[in-house]
mmCIF file as gemmi writes it, N, C-alpha and C atoms, coordinates in Angstrom:
data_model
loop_
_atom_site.group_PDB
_atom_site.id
_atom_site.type_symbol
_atom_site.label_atom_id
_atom_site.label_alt_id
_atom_site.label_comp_id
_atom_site.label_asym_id
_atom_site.label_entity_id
_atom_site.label_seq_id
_atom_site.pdbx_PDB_ins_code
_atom_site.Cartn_x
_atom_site.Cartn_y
_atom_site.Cartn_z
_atom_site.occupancy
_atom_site.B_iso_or_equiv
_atom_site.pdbx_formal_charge
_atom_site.auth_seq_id
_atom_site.auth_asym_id
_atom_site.pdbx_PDB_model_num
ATOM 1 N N . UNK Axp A 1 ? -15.303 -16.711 2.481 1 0 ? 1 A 1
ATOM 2 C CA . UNK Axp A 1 ? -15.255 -16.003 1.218 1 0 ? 1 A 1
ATOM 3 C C . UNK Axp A 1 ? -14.611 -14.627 1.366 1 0 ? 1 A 1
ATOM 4 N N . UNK Axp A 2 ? -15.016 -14.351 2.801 1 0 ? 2 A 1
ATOM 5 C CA . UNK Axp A 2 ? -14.541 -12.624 2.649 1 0 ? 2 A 1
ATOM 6 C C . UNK Axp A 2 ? -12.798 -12.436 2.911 1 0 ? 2 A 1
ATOM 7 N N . UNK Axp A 3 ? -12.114 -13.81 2.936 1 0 ? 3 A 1
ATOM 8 C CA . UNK Axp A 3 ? -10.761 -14.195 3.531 1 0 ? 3 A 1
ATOM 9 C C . UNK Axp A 3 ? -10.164 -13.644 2.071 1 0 ? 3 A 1
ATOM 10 N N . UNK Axp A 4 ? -10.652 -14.787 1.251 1 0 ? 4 A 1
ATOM 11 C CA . UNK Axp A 4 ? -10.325 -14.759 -0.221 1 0 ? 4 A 1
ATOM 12 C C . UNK Axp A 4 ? -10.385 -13.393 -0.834 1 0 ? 4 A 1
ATOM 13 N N . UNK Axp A 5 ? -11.501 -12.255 -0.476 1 0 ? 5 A 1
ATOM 14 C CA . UNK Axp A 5 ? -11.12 -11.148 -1.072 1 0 ? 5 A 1
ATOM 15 C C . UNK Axp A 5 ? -10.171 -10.197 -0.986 1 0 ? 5 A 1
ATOM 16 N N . UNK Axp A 6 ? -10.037 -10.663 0.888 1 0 ? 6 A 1
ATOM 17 C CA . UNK Axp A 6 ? -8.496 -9.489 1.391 1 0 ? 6 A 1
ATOM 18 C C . UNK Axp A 6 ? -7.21 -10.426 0.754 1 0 ? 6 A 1
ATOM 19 N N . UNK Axp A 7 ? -7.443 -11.143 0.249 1 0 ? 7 A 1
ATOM 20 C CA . UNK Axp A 7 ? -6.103 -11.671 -0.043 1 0 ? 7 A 1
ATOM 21 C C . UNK Axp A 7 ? -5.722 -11.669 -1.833 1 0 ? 7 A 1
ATOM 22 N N . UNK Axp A 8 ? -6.507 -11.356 -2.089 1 0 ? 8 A 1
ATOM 23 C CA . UNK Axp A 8 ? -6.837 -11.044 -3.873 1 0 ? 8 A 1
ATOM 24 C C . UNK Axp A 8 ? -6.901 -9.747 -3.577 1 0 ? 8 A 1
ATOM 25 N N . UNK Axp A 9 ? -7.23 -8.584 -2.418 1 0 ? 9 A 1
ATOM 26 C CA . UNK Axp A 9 ? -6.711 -7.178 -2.444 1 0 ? 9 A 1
ATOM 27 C C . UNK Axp A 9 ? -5.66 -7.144 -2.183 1 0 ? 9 A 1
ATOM 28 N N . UNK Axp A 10 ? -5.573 -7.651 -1.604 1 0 ? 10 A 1
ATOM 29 C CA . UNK Axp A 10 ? -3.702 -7.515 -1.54 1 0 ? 10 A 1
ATOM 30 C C . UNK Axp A 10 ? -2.885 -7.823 -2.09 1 0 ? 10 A 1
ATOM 31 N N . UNK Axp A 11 ? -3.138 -8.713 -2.904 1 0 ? 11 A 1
ATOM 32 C CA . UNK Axp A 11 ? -1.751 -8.854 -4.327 1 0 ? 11 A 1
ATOM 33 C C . UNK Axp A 11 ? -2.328 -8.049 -5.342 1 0 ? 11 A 1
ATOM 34 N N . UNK Axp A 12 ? -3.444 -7.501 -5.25 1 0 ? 12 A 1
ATOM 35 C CA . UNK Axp A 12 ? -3.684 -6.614 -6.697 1 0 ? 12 A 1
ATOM 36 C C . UNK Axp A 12 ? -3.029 -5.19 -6.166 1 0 ? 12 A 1
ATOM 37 N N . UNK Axp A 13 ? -2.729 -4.86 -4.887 1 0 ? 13 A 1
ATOM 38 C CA . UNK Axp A 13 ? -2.162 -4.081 -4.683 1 0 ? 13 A 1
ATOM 39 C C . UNK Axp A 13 ? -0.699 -4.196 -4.701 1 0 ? 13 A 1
ATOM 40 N N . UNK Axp A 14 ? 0.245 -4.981 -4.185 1 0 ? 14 A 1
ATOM 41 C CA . UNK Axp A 14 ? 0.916 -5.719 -4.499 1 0 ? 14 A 1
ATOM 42 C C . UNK Axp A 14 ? 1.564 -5.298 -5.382 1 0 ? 14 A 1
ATOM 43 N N . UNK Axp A 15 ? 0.539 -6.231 -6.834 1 0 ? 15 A 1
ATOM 44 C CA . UNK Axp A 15 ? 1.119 -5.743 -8.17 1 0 ? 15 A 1
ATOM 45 C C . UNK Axp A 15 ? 1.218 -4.843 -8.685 1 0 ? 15 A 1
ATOM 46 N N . UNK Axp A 16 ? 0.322 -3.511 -8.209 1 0 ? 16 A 1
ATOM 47 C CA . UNK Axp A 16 ? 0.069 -2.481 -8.715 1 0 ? 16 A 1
ATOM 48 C C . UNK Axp A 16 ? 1.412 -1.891 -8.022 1 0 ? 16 A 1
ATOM 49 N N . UNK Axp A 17 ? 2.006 -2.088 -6.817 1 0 ? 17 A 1
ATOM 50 C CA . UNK Axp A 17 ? 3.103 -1.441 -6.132 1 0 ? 17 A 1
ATOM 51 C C . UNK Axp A 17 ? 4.54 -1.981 -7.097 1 0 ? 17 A 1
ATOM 52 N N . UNK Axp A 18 ? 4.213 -3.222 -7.579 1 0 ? 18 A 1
ATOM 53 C CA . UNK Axp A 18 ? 5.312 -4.13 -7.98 1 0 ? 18 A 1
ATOM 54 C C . UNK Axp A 18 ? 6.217 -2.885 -9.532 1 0 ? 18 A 1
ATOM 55 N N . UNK Axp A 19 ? 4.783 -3.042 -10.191 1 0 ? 19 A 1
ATOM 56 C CA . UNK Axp A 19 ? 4.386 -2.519 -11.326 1 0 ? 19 A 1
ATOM 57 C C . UNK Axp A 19 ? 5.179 -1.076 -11.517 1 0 ? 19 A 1
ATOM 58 N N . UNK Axp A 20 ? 4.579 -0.365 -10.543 1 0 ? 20 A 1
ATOM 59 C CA . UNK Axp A 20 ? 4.729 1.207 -9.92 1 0 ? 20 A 1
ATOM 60 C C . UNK Axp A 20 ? 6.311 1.63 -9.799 1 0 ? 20 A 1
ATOM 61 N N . UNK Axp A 21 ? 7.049 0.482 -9.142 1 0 ? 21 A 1
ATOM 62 C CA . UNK Axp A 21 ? 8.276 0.685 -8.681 1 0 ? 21 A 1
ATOM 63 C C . UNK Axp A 21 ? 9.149 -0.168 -9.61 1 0 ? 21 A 1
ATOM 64 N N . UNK Axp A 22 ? 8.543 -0.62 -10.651 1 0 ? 22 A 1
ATOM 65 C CA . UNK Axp A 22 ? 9.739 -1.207 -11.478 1 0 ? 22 A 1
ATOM 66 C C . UNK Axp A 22 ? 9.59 0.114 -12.869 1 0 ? 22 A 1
ATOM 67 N N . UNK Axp A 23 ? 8.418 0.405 -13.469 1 0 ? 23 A 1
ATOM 68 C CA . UNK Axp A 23 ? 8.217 1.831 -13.753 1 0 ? 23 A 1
ATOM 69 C C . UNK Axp A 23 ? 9.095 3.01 -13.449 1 0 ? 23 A 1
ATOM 70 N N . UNK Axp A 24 ? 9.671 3.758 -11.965 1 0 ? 24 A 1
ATOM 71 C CA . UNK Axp A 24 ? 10.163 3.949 -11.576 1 0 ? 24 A 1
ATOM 72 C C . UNK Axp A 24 ? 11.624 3.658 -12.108 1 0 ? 24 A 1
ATOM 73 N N . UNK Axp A 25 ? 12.284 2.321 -11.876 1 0 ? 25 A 1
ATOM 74 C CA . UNK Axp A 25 ? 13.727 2.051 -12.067 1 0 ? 25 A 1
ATOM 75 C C . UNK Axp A 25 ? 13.724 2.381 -13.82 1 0 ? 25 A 1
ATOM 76 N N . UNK Axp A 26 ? 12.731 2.23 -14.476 1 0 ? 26 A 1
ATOM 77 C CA . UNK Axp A 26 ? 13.199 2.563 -15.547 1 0 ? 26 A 1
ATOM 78 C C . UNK Axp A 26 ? 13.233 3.749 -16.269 1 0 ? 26 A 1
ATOM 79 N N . UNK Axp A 27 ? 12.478 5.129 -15.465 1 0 ? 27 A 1
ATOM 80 C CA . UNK Axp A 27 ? 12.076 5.967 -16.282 1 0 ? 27 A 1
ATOM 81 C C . UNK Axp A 27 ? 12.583 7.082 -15.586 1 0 ? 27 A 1
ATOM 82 N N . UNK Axp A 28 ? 12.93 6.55 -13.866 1 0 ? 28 A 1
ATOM 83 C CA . UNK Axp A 28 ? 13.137 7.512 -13.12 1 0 ? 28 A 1
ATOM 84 C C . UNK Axp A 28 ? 12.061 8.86 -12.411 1 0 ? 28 A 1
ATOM 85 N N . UNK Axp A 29 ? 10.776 8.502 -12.791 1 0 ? 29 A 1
ATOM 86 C CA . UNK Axp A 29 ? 10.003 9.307 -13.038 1 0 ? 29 A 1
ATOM 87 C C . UNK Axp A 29 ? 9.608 9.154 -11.585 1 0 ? 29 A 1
ATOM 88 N N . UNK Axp A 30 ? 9.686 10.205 -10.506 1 0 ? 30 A 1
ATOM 89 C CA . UNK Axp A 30 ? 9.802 10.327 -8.759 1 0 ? 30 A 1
ATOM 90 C C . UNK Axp A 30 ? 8.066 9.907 -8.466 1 0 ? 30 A 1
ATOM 91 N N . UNK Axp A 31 ? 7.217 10.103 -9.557 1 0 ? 31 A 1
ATOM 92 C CA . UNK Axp A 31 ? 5.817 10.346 -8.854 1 0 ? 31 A 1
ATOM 93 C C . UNK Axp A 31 ? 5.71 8.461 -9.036 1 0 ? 31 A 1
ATOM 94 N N . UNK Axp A 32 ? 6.283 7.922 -9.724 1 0 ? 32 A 1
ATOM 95 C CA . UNK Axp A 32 ? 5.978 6.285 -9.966 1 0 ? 32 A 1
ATOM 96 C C . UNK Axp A 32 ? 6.428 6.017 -8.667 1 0 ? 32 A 1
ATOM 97 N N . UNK Axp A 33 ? 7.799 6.709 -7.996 1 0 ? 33 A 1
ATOM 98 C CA . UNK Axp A 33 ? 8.051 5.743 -6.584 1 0 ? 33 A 1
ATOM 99 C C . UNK Axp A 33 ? 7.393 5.882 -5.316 1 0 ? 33 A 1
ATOM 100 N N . UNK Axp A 34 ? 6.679 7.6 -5.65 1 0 ? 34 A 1
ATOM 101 C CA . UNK Axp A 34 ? 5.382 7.794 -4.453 1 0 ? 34 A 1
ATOM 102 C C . UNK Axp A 34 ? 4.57 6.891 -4.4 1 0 ? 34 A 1
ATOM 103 N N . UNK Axp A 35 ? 3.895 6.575 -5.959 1 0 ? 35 A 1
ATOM 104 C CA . UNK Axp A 35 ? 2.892 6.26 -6.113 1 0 ? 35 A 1
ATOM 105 C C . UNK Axp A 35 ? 3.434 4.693 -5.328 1 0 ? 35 A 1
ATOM 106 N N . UNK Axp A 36 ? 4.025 3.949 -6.176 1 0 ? 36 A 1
ATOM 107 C CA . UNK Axp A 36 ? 4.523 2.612 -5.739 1 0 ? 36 A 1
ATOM 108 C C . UNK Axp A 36 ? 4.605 2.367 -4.016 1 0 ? 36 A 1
ATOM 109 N N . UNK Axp A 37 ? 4.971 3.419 -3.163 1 0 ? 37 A 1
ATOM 110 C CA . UNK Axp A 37 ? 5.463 3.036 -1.67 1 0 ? 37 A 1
ATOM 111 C C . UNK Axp A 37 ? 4.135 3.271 -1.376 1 0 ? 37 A 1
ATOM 112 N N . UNK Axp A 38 ? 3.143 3.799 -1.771 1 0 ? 38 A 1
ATOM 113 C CA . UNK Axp A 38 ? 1.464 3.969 -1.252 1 0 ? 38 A 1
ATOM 114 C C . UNK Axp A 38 ? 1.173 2.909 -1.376 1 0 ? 38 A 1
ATOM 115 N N . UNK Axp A 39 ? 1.132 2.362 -2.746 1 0 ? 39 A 1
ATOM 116 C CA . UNK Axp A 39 ? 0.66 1.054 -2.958 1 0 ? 39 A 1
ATOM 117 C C . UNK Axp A 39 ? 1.382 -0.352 -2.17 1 0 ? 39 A 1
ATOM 118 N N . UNK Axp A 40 ? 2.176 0.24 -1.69 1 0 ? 40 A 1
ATOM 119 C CA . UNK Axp A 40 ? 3.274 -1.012 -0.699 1 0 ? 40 A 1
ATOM 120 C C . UNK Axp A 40 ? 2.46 -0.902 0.747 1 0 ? 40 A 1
ATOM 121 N N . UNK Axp A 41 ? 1.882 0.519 1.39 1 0 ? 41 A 1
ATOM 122 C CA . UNK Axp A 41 ? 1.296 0.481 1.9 1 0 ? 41 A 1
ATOM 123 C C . UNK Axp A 41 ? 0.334 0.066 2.326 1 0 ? 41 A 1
ATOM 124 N N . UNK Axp A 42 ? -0.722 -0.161 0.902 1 0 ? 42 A 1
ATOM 125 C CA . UNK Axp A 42 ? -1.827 -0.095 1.255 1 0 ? 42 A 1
ATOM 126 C C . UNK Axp A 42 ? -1.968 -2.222 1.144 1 0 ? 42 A 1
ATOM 127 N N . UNK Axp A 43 ? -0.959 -2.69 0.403 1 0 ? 43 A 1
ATOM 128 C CA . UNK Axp A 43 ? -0.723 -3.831 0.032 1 0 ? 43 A 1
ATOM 129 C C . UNK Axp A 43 ? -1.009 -4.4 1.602 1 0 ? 43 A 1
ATOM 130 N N . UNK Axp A 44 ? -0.049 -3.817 2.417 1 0 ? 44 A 1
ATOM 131 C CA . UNK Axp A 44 ? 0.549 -4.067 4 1 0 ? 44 A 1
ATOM 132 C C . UNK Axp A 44 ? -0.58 -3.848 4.459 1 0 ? 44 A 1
ATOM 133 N N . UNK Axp A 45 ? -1.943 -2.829 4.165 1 0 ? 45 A 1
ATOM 134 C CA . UNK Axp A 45 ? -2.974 -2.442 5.034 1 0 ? 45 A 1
ATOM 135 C C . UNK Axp A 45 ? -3.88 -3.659 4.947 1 0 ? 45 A 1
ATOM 136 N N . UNK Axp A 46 ? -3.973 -4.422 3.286 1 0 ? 46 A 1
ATOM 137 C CA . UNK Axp A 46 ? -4.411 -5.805 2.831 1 0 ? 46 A 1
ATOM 138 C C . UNK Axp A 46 ? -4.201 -7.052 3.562 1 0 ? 46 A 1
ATOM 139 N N . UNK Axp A 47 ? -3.129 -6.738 3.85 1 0 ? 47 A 1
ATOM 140 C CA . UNK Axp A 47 ? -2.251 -8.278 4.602 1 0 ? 47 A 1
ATOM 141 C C . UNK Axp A 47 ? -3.14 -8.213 6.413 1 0 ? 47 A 1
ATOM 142 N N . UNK Axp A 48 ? -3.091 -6.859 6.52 1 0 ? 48 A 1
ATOM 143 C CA . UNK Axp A 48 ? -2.972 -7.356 8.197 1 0 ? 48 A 1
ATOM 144 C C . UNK Axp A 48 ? -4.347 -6.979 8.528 1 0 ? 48 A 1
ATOM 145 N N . UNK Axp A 49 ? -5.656 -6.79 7.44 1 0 ? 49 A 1
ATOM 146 C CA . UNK Axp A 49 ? -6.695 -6.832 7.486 1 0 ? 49 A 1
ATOM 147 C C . UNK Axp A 49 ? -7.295 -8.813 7.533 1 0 ? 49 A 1
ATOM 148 N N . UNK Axp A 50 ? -6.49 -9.039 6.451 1 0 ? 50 A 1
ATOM 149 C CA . UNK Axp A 50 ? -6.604 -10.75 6.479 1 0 ? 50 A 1
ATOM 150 C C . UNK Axp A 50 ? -6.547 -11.468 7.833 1 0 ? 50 A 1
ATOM 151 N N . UNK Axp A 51 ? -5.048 -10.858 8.617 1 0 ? 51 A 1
ATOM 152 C CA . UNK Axp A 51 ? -4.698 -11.4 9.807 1 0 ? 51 A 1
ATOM 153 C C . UNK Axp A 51 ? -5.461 -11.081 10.796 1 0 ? 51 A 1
ATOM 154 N N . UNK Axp A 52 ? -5.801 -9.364 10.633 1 0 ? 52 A 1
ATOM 155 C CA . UNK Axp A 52 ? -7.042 -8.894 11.923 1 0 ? 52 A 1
ATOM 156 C C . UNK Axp A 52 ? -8.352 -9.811 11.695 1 0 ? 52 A 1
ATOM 157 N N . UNK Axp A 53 ? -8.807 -9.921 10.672 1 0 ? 53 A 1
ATOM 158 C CA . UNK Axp A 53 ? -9.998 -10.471 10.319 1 0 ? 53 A 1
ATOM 159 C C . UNK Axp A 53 ? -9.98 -12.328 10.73 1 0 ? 53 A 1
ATOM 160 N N . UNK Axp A 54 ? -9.47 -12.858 9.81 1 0 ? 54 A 1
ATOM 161 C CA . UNK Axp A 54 ? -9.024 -13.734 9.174 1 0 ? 54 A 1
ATOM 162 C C . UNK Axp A 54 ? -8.604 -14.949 10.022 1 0 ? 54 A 1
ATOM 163 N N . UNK Axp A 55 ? -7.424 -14.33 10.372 1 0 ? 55 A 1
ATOM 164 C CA . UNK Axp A 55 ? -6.65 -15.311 10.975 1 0 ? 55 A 1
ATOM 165 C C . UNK Axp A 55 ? -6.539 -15.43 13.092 1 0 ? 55 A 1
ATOM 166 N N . UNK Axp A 56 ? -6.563 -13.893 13.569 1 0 ? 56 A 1
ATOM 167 C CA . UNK Axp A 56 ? -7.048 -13.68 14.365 1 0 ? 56 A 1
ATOM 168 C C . UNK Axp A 56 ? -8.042 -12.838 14.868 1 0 ? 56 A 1
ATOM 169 N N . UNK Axp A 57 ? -9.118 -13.091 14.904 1 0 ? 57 A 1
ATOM 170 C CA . UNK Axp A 57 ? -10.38 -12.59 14.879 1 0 ? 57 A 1
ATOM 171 C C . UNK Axp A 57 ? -10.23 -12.063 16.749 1 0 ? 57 A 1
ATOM 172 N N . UNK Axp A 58 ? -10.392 -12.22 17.625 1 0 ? 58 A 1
ATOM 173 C CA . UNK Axp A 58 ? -10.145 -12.166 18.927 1 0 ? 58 A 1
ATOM 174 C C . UNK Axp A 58 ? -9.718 -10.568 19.1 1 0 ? 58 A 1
ATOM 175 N N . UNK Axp A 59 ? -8.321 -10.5 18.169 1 0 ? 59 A 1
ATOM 176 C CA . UNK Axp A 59 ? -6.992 -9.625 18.499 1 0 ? 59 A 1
ATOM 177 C C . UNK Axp A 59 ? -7.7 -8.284 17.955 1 0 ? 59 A 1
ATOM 178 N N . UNK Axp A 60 ? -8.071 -7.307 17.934 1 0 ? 60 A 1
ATOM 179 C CA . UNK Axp A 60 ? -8.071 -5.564 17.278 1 0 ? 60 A 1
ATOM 180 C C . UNK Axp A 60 ? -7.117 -5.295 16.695 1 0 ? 60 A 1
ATOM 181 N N . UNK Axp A 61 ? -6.519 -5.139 15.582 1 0 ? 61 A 1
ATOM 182 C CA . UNK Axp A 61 ? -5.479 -4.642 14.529 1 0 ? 61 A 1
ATOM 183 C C . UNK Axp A 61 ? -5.85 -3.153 14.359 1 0 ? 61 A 1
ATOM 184 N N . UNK Axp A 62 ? -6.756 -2.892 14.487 1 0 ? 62 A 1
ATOM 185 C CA . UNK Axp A 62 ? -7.279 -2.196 13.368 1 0 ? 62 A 1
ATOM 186 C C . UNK Axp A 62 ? -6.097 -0.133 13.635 1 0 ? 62 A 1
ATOM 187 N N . UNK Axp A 63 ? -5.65 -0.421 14.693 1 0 ? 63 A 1
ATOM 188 C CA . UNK Axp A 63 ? -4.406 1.065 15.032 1 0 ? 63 A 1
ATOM 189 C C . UNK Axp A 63 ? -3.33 0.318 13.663 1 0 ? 63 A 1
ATOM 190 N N . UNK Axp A 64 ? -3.165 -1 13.796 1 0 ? 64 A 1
ATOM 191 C CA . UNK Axp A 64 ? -1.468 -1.547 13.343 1 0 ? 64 A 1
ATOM 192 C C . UNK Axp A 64 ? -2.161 -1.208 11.872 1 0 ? 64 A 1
ATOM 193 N N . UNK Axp A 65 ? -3.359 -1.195 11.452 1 0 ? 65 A 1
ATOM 194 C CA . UNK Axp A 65 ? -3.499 -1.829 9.831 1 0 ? 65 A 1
ATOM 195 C C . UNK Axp A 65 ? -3.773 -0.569 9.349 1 0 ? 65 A 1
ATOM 196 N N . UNK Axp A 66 ? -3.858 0.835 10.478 1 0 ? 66 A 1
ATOM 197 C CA . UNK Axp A 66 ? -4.124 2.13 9.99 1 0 ? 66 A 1
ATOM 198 C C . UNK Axp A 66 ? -2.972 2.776 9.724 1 0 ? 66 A 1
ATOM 199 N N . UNK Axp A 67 ? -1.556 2.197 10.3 1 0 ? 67 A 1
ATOM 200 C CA . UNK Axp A 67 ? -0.619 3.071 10.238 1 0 ? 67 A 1
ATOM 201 C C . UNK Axp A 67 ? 0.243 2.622 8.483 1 0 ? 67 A 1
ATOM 202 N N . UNK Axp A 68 ? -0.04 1.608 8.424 1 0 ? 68 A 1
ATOM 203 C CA . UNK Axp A 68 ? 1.045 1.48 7.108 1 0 ? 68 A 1
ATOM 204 C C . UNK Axp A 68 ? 0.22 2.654 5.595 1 0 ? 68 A 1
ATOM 205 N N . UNK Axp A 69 ? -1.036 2.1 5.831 1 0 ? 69 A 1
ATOM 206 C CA . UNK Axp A 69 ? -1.783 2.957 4.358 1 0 ? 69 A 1
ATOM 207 C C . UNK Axp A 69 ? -1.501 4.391 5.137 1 0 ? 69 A 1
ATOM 208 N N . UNK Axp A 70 ? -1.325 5.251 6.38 1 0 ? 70 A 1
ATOM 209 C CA . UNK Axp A 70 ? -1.05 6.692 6.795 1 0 ? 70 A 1
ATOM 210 C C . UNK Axp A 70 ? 0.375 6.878 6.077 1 0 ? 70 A 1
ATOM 211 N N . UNK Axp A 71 ? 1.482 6.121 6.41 1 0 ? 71 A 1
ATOM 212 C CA . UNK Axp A 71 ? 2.641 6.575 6.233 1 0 ? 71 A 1
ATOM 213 C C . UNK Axp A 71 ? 2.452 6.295 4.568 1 0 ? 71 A 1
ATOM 214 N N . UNK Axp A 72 ? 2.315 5.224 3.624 1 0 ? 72 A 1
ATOM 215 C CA . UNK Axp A 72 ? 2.022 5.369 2.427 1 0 ? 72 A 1
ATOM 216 C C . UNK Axp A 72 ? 1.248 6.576 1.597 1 0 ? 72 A 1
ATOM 217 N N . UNK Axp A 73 ? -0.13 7.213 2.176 1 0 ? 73 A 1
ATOM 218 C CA . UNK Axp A 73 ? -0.998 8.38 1.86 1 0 ? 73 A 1
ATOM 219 C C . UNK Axp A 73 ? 0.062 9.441 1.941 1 0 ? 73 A 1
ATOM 220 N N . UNK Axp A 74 ? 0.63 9.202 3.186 1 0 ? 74 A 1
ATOM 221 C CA . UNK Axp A 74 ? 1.412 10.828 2.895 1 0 ? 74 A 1
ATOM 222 C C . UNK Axp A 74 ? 2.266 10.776 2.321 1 0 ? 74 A 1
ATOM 223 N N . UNK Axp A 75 ? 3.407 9.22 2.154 1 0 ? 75 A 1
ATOM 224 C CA . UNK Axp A 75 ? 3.982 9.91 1.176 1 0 ? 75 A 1
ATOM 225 C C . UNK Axp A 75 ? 3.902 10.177 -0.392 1 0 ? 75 A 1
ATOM 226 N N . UNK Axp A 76 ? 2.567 9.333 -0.825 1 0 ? 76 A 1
ATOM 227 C CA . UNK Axp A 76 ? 1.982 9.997 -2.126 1 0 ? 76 A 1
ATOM 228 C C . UNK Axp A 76 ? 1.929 11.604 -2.009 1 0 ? 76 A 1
ATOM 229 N N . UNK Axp A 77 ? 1.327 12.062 -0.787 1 0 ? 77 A 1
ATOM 230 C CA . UNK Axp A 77 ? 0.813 13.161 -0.696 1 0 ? 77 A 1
ATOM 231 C C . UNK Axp A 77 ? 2.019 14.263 -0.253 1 0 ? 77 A 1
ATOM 232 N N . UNK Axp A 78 ? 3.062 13.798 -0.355 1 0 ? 78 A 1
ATOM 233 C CA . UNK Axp A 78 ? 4.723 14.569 -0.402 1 0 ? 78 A 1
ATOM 234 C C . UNK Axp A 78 ? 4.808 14.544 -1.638 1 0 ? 78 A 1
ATOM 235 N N . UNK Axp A 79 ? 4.91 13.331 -2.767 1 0 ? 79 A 1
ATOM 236 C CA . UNK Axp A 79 ? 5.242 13.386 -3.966 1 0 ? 79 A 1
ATOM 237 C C . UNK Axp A 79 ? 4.313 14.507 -4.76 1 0 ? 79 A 1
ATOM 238 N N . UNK Axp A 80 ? 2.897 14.207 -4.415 1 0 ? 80 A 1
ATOM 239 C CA . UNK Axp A 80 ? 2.195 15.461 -4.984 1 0 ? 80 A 1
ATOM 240 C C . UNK Axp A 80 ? 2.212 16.519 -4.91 1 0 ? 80 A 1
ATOM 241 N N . UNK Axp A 81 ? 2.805 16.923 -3.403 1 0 ? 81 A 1
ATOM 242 C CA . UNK Axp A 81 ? 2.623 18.933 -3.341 1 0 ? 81 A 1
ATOM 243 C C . UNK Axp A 81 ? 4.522 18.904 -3.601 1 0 ? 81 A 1
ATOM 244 N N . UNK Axp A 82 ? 5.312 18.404 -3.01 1 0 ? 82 A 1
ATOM 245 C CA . UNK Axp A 82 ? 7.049 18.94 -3.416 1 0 ? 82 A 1
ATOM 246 C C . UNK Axp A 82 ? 7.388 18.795 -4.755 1 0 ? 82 A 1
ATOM 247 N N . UNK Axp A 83 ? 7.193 17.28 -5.023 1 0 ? 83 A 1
ATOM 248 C CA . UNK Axp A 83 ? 8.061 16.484 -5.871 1 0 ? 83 A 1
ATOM 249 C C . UNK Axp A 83 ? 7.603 17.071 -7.83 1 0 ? 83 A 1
ATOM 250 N N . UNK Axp A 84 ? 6.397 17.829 -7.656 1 0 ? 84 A 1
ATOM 251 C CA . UNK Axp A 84 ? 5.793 18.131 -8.963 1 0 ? 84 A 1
ATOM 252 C C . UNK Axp A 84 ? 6.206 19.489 -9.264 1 0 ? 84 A 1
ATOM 253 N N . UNK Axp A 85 ? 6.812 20.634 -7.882 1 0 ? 85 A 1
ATOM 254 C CA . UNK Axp A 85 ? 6.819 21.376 -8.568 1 0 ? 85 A 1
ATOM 255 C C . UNK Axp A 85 ? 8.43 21.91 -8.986 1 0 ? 85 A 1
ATOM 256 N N . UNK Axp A 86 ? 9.064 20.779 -8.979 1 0 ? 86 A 1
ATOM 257 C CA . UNK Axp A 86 ? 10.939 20.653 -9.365 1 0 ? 86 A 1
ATOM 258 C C . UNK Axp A 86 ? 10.735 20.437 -10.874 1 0 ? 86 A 1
């Protein structure tokens, strides 16, 4: 059961990234494409929680599944302190 939830977190993130970055192409609006590459992140942090968990239980992920939601956080957290005050 707990397979099924990382994998329903991860396309709701997913979509929310999908969502985020098509937002973006249309409005141009820079904080939609922060927001969107976080959510691509954290989508990626979804996926390889499934695989750490999930699929190979044995293996420790847990450095690989910390770095995608880090590089995603910050760059929300670039869009928030640079990108707002242009």
């Amino acid at each position: 059961m707990a397979n099924v939830v990382y994998i329903l977190c991860a396309l709701t993130s997913f979509a929310c990234a999908v969502l985020l970055l098509r937002g973006f192409w249309n409005t141009h609006v820079r904080l939609l494409l922060w927001s969107g590459l976080a959510f691509l992140g954290m989508a990626l942090n979804n996926l390889l929680l499934f695989v750490d968990l999930g699929v190979v239980p044995t293996v420790d992920l847990a450095v690989w599944r910390a770095v995608p939601v880090l590089v995603g956080l910050a760059l929300l957290l670039y869009g928030l302190v640079w990108e707002e005050g242009r």
